[in-house]
N, C-alpha and C positions, 0 to 999 in steps of 0.2 A: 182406571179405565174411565173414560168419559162417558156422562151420562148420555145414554141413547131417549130419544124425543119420539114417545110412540104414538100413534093416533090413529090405534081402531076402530072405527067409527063404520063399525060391521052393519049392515041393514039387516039382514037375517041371520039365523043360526049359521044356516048352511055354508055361508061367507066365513065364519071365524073358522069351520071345520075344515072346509077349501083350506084354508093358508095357514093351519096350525097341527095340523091332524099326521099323524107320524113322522114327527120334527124332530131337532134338537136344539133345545134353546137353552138360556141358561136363568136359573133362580139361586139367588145369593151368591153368585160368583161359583154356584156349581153347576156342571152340565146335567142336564135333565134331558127324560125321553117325555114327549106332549101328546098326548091321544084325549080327542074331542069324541068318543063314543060312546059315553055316560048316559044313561037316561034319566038321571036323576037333575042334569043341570036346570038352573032356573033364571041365569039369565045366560044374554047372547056371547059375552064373554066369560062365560065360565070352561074351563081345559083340565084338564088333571097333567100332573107328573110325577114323575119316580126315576127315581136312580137310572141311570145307562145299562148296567148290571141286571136289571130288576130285583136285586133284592130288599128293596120298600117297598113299602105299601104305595098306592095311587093318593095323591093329594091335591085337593079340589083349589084353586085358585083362580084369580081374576087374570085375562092374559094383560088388564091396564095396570096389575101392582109396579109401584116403582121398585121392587126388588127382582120383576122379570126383563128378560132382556133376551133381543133375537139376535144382537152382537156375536157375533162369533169370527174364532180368529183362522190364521193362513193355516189350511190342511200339506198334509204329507205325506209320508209314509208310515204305513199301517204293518204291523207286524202280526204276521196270523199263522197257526202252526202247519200252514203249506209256504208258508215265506213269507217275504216284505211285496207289496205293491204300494205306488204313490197314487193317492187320490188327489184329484181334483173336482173344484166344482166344475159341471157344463155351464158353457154362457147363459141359458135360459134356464130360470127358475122356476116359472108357471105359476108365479105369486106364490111363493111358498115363502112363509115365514122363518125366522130361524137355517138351520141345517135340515134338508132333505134329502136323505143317504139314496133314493131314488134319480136322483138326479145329478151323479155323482160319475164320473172318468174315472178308469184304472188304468197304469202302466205297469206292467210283468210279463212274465213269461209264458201264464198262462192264468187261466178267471181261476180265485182264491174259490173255496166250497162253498163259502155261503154269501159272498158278494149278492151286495142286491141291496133290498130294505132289512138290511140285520147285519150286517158287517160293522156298523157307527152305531150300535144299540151294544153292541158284548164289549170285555172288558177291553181287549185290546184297540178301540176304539177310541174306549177313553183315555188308552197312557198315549195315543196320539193326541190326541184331544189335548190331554196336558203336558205334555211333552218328555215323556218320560221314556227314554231308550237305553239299552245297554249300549257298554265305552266300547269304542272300537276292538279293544282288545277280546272283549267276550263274544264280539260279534264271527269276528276271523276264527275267533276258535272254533264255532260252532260251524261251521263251513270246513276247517280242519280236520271233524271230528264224525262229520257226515251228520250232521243233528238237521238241518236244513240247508238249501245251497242257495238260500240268501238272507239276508238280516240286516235290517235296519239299525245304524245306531247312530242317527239323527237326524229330525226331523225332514230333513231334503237330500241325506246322504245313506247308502245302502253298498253292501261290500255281497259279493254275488258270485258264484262261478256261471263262466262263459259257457267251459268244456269241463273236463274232466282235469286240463293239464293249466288253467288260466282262470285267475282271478281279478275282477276288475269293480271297481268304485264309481257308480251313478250319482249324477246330483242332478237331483231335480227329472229323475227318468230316463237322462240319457248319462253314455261315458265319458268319467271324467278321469279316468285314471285306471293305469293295467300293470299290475305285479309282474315283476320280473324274477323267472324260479334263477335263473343263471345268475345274476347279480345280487340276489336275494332286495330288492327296491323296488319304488312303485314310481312310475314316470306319466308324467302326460303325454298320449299318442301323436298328438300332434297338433301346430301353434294352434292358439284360440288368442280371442280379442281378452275374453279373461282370463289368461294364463295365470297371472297375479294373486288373482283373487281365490280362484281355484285351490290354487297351491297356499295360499292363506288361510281359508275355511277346513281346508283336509286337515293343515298344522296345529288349528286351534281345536281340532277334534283327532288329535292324537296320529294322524298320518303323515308321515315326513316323503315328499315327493322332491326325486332328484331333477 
């Protein structure tokens, strides 16, 4: 990853709290949560963080060390045990350093339980964050099996039921693909400018579209 060129050059406290204070940013190449409500800091850049999870402890850092970074990469789909929903960023940040899960679009079926400022803080958060989804295969199962009636199993793709009788493949929030129970196949509903490409990304993640 390229190094990111940072230049804090905060006038007052209140300035680094503004743009770093319930974030996600990243230190040593791992994602961290950043809260500026310490009373003990002593200067203007000083932030705490701790694991996503929170199971560490808070640890006191400069937001100028060259091992922090507000670098963060392309969000997706979140898998939480009411489903998958795709986040996105909203166009306006509101000077917010890093990841502000405040400031954050969902696409679903319905608002996950605890969507808000805590949804990009637990763990599921983070195997979006690092990209860590189950193979297609484990995903349909679980839709098969009534475990949830939707799941994620890569980062822009999510295998869902529609109804009760239809099952269909989102990329990137909307459909891209709908199983067919009569031919036991999954087809695209109809042309797209990326027909191609669709039916390429499903194949390299284990979906064979006719």
């Amino acid at each position: 990853m390229p190094k990111v060129v940072r230049n804090f050059d905060f006038a007052e406290r209140r300035d680094c709290v503004r743009y770093f204070h319930d974030t996600v940013c990243r230190y040593k190449q791992e994602f961290v949560r950043v809260t500026c409500d310490n009373y003990d800091f002593e200067s203007i850049h000083d932030i705490s963080i701790r694991s996503l999870g929170g199971r560490d402890k808070k640890v006191k850092i400069k937001c100028t060390d060259d091992d922090f970074s507000v670098h963060m990469p392309e969000l997706g789909y979140v898998n939480t045990r009411e489903g998958a929903f795709y986040l996105k960023r909203k166009p306006i940040r509101d000077q917010k350093g890093g990841l502000s899960p405040q400031y954050l679009t969902f696409h679903g079926t319905r608002k996950p339980y605890n969507f808000g400022t805590s949804i990009i803080f637990e763990d599921c958060g983070l195997q979006m964050l690092e990209n860590k989804y189950p193979g297609f295969g484990v995903a349909d199962a679980s839709l098969e099996y009534g475990v949830l009636d939707s799941v994620a199993f890569a980062k822009h793709l999510c295998v869902r039921l529609q109804n009760r009788w239809t099952k269909v493949i989102d990329y990137r929030g909307e459909t891209a693909a709908i199983y067919d129970n009569r031919a036991k196949e999954w087809y695209i509903p109809q042309p797209r400018n990326d027909t191609s490409f669709i039916k390429a990304i499903l194949l390299r993640n284990g979906v064979e579209v006719k």
